[in-house]
C-alpha positions in Angstrom: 0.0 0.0 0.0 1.3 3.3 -1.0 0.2 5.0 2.6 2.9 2.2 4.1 5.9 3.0 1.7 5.2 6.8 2.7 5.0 6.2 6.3 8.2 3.9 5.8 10.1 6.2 3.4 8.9 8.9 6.7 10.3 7.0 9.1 14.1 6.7 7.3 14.0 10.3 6.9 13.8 11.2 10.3 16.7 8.6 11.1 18.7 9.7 8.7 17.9 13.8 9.7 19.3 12.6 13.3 22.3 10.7 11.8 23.5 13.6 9.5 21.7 16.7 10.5 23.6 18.4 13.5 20.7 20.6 14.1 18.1 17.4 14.5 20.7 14.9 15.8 20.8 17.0 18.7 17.4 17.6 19.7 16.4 15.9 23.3 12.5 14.8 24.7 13.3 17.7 26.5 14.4 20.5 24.0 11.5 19.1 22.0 8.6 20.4 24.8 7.6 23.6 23.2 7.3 22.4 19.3 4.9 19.3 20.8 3.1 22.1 22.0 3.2 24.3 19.5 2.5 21.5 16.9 -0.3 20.4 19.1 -2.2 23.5 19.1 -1.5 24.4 15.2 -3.9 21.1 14.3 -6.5 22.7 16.6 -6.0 25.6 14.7 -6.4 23.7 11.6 -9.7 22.0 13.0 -11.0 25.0 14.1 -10.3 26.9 10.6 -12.0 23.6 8.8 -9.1 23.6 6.6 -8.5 19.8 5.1 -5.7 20.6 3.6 -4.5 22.6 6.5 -5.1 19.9 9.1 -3.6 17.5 6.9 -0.4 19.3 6.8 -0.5 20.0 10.4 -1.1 16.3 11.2 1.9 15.5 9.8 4.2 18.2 11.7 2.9 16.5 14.7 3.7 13.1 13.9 6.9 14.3 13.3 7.6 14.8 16.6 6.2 11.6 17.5 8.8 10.0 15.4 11.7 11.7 16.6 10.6 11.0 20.5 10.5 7.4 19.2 13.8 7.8 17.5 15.3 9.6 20.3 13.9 6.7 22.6 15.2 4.0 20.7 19.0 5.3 20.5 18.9 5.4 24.4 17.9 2.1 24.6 14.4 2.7 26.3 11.8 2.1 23.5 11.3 2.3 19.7 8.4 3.3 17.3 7.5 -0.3 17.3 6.9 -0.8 21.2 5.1 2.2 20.6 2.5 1.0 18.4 2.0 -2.1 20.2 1.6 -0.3 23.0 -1.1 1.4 22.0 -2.2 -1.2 19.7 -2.7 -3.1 23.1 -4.5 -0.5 24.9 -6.8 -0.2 22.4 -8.1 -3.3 22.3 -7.6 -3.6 26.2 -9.9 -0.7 26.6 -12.8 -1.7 24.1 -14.2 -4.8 25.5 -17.5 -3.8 23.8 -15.2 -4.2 20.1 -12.3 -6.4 20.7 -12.5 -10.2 22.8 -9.8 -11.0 25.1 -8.1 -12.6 22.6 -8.3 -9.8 20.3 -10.7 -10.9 17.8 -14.4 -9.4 17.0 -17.0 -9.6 19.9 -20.0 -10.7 17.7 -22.6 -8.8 19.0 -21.2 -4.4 19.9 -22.9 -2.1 21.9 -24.0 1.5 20.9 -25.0 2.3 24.1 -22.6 5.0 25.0 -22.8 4.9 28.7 -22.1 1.2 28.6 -19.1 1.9 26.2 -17.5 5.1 28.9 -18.6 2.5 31.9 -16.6 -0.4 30.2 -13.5 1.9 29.5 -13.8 3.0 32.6 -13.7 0.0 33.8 -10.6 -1.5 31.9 -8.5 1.6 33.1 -9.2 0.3 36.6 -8.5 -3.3 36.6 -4.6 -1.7 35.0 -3.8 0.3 37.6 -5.3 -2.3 40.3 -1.8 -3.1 42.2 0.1 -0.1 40.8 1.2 2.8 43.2 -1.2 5.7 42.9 -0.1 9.0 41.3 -1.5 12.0 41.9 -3.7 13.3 38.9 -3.4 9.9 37.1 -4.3 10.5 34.1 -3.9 14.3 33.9 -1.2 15.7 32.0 0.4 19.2 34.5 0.7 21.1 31.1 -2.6 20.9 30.6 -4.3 24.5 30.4 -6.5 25.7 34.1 -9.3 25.8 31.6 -9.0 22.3 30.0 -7.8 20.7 33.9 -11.1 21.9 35.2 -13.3 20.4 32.8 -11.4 17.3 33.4 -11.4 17.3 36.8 -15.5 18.0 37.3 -16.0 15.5 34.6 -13.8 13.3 36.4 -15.4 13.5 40.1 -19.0 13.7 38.6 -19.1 10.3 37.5 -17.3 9.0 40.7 -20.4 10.2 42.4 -18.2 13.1 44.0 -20.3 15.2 46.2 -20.6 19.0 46.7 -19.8 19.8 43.0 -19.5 23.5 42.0 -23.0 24.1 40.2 -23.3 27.4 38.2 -26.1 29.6 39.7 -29.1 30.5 38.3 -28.0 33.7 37.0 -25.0 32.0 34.9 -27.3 29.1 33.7 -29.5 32.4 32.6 -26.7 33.4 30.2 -24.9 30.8 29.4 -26.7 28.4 27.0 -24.6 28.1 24.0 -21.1 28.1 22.7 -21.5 32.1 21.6 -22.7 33.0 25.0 -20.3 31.2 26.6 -17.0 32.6 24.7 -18.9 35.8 25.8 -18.3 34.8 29.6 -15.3 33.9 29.4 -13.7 37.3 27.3 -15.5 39.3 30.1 -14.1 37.4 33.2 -10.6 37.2 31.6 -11.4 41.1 31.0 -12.1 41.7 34.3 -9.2 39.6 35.2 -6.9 41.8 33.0 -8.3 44.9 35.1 -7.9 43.5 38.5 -4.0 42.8 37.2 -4.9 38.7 37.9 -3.5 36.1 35.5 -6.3 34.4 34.9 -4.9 30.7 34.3 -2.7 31.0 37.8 -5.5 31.8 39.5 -8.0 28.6 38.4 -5.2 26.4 38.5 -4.3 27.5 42.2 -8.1 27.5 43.1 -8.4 23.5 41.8 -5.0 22.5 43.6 -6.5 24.1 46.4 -10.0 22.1 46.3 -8.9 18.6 44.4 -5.3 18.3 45.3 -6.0 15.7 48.1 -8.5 14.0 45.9 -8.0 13.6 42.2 -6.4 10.3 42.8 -9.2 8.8 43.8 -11.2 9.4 40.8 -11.9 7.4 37.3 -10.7 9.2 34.2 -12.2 9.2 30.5 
């Protein structure tokens, strides 16, 4: 198949970039950080613009840096692009008990019931880390946006049954009901954030250290 020489013929250019470029031969997982990023938020861009072309293009960047943390991995000795695809490979079908049997084969009658799909995944994650030391914020990246960790983390503790959930009060419910009204909200608060001289992101991701840091653990992720 053509799409597997390309991702081949991809795959020998990025070796040989970190064999005989200087520049790319000495790039770390570490000095790498900000393009993941950076990569990462130019396919949302993409998405958001509705661009195919665009996002195609984009996609691609961004598996290039997957390649070269595979690469990187492999000449230390810790992992290639291989374990990386069985890993997730494994995890996949690990995950989606509703698809995929234990032996990896076809379950012969799926679900579309997408409560029983989440509750399934759900709880595959569990039964991996059963045994396994517990991290704090399993499952949460700390790069993640104040934003993005919040919605994570009430999504999170909702379906554990957490109680005392922030609710929004009736007068944000009154006029917040769809995306444009809630872009609205949030330009005015970070607006008013501005004003008051507040960084905005410090101050939500202080307030949810502050009221899940003891907890998170404890809590199923998506």
């Amino acid at each position: 198949m053509q799409s597997e020489s390309e991702l081949d013929r991809l795959i020998w250019i990025v070796g040989t970039l970190r064999e005989r470029c200087a520049w790319t031969g000495a790039l770390t997982h570490e000095s790498l950080r900000t393009y993941l990023i950076e990569e990462s938020y130019e396919v949302l861009d993409a998405i958001g613009a509705q661009d195919a072309q665009l996002l195609c293009e984009e996609l691609g960047d961004l598996l290039f840096q997957i390649l070269l943390h595979a690469r990187i991995a492999e000449e230390r000795e810790h992992f290639g692009l291989q374990e990386v695809a069985k890993a997730l490979a494994d995890k996949l079908q690990r995950r989606n008990r509703h698809v995929f049997d234990a032996q990896g084969g076809l379950e012969p009658v799926i679900t579309t019931d997408i409560a029983e799909i989440i509750r399934i995944w759900d709880a595959a994650k569990q039964s991996e880390r059963a045994g396994a030391p517990r991290r704090k914020n399993a499952g949460l990246p700390a790069g993640l946006p104040s934003l993005a960790l919040a919605q994570k983390l009430l999504d999170r503790h909702r379906r554990a049954g957490a109680a005392k959930l922030p609710e929004p009060t009736s007068e944000i419910r009154g006029r917040v009901h769809d995306a444009q009204s809630l872009s609205s909200e949030l330009l005015a608060l970070s607006a008013r954030a501005e004003e008051l001289g507040l960084d905005a992101e410090t101050v939500l991701r202080d307030a949810l250290a502050k009221n899940y840091a003891g907890t998170k653990r404890e809590t199923t992720s998506p």
